[in-house]
N, C-alpha and C positions, 0 to 999 in steps of 0.2 A: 919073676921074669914076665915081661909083660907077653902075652898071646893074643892074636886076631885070630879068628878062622872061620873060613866065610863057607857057604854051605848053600846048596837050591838051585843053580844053576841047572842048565842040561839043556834040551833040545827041543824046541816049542814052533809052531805054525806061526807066521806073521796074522799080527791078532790075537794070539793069545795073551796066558799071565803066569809070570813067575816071584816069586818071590825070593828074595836073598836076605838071609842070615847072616849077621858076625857074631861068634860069642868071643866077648872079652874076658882078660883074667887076667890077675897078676898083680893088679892095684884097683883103686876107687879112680874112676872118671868122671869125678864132681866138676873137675876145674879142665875138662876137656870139650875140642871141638871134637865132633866125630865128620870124619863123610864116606863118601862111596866114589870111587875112580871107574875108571875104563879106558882098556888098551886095544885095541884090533891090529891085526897083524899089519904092518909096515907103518902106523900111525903110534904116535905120542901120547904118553896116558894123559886122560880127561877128565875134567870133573863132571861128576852128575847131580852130587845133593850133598848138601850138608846141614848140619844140625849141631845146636848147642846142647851139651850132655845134660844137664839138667832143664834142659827145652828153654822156650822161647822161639826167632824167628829160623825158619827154615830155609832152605835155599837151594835153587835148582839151575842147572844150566837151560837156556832156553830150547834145548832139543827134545830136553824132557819132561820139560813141565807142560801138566794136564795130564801128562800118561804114568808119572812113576811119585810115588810116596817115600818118604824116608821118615823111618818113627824110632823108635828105642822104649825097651820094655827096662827101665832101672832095676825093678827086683830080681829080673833073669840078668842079668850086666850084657843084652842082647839089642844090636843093631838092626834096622830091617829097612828091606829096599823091597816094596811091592810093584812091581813093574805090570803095568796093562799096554796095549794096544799094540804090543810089539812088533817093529818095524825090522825088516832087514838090517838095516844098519843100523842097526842096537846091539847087532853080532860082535864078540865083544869078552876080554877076561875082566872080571869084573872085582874090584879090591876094598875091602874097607881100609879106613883109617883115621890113626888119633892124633891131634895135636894139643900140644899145651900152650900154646902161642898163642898171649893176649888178644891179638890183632884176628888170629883164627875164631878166638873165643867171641869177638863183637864181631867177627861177620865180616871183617873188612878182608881179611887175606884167607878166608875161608875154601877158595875154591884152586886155590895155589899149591900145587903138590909138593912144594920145595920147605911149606912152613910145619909137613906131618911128620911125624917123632915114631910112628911105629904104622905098621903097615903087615894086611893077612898074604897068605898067599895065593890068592886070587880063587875065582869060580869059573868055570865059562860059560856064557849063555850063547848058544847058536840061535838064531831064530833063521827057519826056512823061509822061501817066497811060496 
């Protein structure tokens, strides 16, 4: 059975840095896309980054890039969302997730929540002003 479970959220100053964790399990994510969502309350979940499981190009929405990294460590089957310069409205439940959706895997519907097959159940980062 496949598992997400995202981990490092919590409660940071505008400015700081957090880091988010997913460890997966359950299968080999050779032939997956990975990414990372966000939901705030009364808004729609969003993408933030994504990444091809065996690497190549990365991918970030433009709120986030310059300030958040997305990596993955293969040997540990572990996701990672390094988050800097955090802004108020980065406040936020934050989710990984896997697709196995060709189109995910090249990048093209990579940031589309409707093409991911498995999903953690979230973190939340607050960031204060």
């Amino acid at each position: 059975q496949v598992q997400l479970v995202e981990s490092g959220g919590g409660l940071v100053q505008a400015g700081g840095s957090l880091r988010l964790s997913c460890a997966a399990s359950g299968r080999t994510f050779d032939n997956y896309a990975m990414g990372w969502f966000r939901q705030a309350p009364g808004k729609e979940r969003e993408f933030v980054a994504g990444i091809r499981w065996l690497g190549g190009k990365i991918y970030y929405a433009d709120s986030v890039k310059g300030r958040f990294t997305i990596s993955r460590d293969n040997a540990k089957n572990t996701l990672y969302l390094q988050m800097n310069s955090l802004k108020p409205e980065d406040t936020a439940v934050y989710y990984c997730a896997a697709s196995r959706a060709a189109s995910a895997i090249a990048g093209v519907t990579i940031h589309m929540r409707s093409v991911y097959d498995y999903w953690g159940q979230g973190t939340q980062v607050t960031v204060s002003s």
